[in-house]
DOBA-858191 format. One record per residue (C-alpha): residue number from 1; residue in three letters; chain; x, y, z. Coordinates in Angstrom, 1 decimal, padded with zeros to 4 digits. Example, Ala and Ser with C-alpha at 12.3 -4.5 7.8 and 13.67 -1.06 7.14 Angstrom:
2
[atom 1,ALA,A,[012.3,-004.5,007.8]]
[atom 2,SER,A,[013.7,-001.1,007.1]]
This chain:
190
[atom 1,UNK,A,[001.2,-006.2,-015.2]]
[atom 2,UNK,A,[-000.3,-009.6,-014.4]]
[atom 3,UNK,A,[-002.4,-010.3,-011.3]]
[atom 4,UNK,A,[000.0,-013.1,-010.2]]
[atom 5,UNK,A,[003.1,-011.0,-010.9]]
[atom 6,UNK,A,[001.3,-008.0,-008.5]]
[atom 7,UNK,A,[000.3,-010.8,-006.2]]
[atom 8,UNK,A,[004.2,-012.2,-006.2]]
[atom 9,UNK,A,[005.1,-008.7,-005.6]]
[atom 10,UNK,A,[003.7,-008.4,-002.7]]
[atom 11,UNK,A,[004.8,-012.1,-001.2]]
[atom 12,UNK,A,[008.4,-011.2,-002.0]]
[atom 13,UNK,A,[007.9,-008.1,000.3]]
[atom 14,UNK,A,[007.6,-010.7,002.8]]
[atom 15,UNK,A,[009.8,-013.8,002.7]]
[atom 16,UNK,A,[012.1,-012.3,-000.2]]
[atom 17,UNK,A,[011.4,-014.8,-002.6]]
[atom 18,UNK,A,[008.4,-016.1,-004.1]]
[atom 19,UNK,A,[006.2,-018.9,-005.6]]
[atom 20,UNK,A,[002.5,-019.7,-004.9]]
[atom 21,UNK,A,[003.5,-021.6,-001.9]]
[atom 22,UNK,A,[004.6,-018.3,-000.3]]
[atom 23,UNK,A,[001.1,-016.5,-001.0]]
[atom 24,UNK,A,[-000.5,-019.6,001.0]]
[atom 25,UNK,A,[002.1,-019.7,003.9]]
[atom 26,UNK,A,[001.6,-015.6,003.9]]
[atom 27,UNK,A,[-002.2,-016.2,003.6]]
[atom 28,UNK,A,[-002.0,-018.5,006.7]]
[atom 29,UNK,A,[000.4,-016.9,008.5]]
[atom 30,UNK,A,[000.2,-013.0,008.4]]
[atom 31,UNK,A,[-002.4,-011.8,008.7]]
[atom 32,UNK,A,[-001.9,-008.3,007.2]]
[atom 33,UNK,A,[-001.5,-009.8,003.8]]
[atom 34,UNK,A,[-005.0,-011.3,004.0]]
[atom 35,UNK,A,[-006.6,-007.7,003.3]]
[atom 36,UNK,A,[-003.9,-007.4,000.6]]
[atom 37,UNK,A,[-004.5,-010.4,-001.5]]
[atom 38,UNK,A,[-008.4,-009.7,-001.4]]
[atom 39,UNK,A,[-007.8,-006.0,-002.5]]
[atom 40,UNK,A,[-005.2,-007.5,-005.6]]
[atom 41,UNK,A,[-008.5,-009.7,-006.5]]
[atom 42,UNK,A,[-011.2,-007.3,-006.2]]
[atom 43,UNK,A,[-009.2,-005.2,-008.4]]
[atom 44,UNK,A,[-008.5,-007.4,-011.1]]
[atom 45,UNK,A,[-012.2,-008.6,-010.9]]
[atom 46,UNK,A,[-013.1,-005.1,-011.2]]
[atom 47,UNK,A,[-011.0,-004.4,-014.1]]
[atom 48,UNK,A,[-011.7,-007.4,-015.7]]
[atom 49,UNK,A,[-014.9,-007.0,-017.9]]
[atom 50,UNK,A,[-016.3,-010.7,-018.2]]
[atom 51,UNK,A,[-019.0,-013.2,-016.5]]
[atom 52,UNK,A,[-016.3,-014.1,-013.7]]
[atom 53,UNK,A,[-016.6,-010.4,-012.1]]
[atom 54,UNK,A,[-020.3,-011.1,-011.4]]
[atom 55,UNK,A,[-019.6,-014.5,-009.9]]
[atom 56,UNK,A,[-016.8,-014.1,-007.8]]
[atom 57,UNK,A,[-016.6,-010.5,-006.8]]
[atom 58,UNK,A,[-019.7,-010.5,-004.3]]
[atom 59,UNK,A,[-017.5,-013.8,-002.5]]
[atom 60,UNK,A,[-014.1,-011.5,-003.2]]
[atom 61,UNK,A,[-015.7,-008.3,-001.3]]
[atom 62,UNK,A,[-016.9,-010.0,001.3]]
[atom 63,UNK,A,[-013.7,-011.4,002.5]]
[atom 64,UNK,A,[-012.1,-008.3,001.9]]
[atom 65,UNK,A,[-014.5,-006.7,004.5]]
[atom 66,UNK,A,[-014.0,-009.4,006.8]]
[atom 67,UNK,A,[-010.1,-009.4,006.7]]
[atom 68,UNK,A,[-010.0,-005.1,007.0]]
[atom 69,UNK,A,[-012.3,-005.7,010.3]]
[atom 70,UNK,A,[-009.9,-008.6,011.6]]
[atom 71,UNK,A,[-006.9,-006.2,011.8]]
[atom 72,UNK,A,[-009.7,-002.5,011.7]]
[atom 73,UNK,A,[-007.5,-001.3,008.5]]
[atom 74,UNK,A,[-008.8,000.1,005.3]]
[atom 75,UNK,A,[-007.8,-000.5,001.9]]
[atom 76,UNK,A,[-011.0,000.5,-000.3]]
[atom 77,UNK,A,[-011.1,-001.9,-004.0]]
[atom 78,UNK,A,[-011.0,001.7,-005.4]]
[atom 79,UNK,A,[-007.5,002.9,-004.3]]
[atom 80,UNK,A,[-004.9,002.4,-006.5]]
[atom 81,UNK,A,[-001.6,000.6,-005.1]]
[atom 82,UNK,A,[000.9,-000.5,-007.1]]
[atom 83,UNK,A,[002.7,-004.0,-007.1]]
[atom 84,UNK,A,[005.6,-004.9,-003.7]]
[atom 85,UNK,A,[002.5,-003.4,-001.0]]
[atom 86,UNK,A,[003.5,-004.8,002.4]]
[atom 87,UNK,A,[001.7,-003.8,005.4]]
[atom 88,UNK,A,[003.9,-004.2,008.9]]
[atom 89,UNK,A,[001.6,-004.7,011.7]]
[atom 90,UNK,A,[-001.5,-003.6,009.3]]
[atom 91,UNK,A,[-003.5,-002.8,012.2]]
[atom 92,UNK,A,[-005.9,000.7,012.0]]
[atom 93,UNK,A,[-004.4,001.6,008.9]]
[atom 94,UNK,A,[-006.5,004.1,006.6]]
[atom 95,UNK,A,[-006.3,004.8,002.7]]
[atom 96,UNK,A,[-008.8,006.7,000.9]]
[atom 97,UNK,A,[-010.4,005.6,-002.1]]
[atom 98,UNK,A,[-008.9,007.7,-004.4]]
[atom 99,UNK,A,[-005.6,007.7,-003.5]]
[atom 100,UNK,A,[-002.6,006.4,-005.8]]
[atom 101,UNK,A,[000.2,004.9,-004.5]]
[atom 102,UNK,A,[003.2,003.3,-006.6]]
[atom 103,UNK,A,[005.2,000.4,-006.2]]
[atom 104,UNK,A,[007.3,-001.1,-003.3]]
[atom 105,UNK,A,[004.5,001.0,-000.7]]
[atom 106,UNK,A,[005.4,-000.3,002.8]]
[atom 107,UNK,A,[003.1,001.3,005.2]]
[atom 108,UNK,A,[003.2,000.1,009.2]]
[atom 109,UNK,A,[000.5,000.6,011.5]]
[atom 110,UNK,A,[-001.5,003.7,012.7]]
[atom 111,UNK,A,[-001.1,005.2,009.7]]
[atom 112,UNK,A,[-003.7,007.5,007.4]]
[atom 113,UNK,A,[-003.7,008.4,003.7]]
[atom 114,UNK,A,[-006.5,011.0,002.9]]
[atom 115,UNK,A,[-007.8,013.6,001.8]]
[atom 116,UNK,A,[-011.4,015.4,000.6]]
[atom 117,UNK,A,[-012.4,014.7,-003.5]]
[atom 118,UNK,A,[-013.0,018.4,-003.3]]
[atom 119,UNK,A,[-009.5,019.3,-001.9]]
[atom 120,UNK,A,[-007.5,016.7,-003.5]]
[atom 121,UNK,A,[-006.0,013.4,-002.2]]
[atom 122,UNK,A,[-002.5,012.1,-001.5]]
[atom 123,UNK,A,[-000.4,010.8,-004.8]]
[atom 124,UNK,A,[002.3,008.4,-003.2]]
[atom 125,UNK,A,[005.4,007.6,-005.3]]
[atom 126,UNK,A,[007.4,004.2,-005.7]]
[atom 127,UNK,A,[009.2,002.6,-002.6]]
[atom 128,UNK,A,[007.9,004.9,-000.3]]
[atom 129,UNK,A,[008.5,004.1,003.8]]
[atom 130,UNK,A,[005.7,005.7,006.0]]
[atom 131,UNK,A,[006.4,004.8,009.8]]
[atom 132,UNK,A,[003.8,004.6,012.8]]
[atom 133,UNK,A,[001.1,006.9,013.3]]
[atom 134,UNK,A,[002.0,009.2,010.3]]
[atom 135,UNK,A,[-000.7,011.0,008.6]]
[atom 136,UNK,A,[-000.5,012.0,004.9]]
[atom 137,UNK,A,[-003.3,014.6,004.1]]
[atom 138,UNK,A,[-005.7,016.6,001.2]]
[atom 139,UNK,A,[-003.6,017.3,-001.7]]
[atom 140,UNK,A,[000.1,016.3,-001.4]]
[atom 141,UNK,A,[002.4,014.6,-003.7]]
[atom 142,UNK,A,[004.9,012.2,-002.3]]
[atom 143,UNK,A,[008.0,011.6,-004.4]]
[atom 144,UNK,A,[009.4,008.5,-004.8]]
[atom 145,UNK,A,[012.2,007.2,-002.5]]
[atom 146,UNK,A,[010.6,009.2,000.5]]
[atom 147,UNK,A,[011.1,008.0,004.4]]
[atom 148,UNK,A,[008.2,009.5,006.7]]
[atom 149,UNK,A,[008.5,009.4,010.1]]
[atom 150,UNK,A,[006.7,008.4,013.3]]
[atom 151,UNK,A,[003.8,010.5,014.1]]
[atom 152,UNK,A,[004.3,013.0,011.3]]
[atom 153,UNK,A,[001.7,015.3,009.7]]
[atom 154,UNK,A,[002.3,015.5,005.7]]
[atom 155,UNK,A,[000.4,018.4,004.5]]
[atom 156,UNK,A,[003.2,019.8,001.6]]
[atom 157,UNK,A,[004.3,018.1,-001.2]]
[atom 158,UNK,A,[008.0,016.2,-000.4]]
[atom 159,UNK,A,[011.0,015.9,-002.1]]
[atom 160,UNK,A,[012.3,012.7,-004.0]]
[atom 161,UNK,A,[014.6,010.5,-001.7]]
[atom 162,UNK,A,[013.8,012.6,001.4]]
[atom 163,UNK,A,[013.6,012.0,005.2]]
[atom 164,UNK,A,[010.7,013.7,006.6]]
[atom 165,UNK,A,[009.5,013.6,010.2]]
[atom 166,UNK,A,[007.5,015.8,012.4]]
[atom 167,UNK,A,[004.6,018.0,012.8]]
[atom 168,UNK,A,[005.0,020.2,011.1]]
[atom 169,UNK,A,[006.9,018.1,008.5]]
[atom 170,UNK,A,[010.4,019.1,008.2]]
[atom 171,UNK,A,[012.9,017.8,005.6]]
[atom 172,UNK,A,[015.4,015.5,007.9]]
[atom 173,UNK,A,[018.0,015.0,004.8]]
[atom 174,UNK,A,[018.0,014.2,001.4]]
[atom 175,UNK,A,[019.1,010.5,000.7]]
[atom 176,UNK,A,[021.4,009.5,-002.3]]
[atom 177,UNK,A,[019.3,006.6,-002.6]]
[atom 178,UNK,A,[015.6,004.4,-001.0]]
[atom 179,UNK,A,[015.6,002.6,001.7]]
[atom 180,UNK,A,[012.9,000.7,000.9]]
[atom 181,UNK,A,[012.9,-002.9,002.5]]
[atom 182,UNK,A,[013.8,-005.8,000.7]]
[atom 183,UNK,A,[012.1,-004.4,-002.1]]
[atom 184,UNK,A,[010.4,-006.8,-005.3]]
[atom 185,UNK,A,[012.5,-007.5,-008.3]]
[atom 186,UNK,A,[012.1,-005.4,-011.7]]
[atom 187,UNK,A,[010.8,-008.5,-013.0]]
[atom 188,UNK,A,[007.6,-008.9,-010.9]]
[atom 189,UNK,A,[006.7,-004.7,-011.2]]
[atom 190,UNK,A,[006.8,-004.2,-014.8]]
């Protein structure tokens, strides 16, 4: 997976097409993506083993930092998030650092993703919806295809291509297929 590939990814989330004018206009214009395109760098910077991690990622981080505070959201370097992230209204959003989420993640506001490193911390699958103010806690694996609802509290494992909503969680229904939002291509997750 390349970085600009990841990085397209996540622009086609947005505008449903994409080219590096796209990342600027989403750059400039949304300000959710900001956090995302500084978390796709510092990852690649801290994957990449070579004399441009120690140049750029102190100048990488701190943007990062700056952009989480602009909107108060969370997306620690260390999580890992696969390609087609989009974050609707992005603001006080919370992922812990050693979560794993696959690809096509849209997450909208209020929203939490943790756990305890003792206890274990959320696994999220590919094109995975969680609506406002849901919380998805300790150790709970999320299946891909999976709708969470407003205000829900995920503390059990869910089923693949299920609707789950409420506190406690509750299995809505079982879809035939996602409903992601204009989800990425193939071409730009592989």
């Amino acid at each position: 997976m390349s970085l600009r590939n990841t990085i397209f990814a996540d622009v086609w989330r947005i505008y449903g097409s994409a080219s590096w004018s796209k990342v600027i206009l989403a750059f400039l214009k949304y300000r959710a993506f900001r956090p995302i395109l500084t978390y796709r760098l510092g990852r690649y910077l801290i994957l990449e083993a070579s004399l441009l991690r120690y140049l750029l990622f102190p100048i990488i981080k701190f943007f990062h930092n700056w952009f989480q505070n602009s909107i108060n959201c969370e997306i620690p370097l260390s999580a890992e998030i696969g390609p087609g992230f989009y974050l609707s209204h992005g603001y006080v959003v919370v992922i812990n650092g050693d979560t794993q989420i696959g690809k096509n993640f849209t997450c909208l506001h209020l929203v939490t993703i943790g756990g305890q490193r003792a206890k274990g911390v959320p696994v999220i699958g590919d094109n995975v919806v969680i609506a406002a103010g849901a919380m998805v806690i300790g150790n709970v694996i999320v299946a891909n295809g999976v709708t969470i609802g407003a205000a829900s509290l995920i503390l059990k494992d869910v089923p693949e291509n299920a609707i789950v909503a409420g506190n406690p969680q509750r299995v809505i229904r079982i879809s035939e297929t996602f409903r992601t939002p204009n989800p990425a291509p193939e071409h730009l997750l592989s």
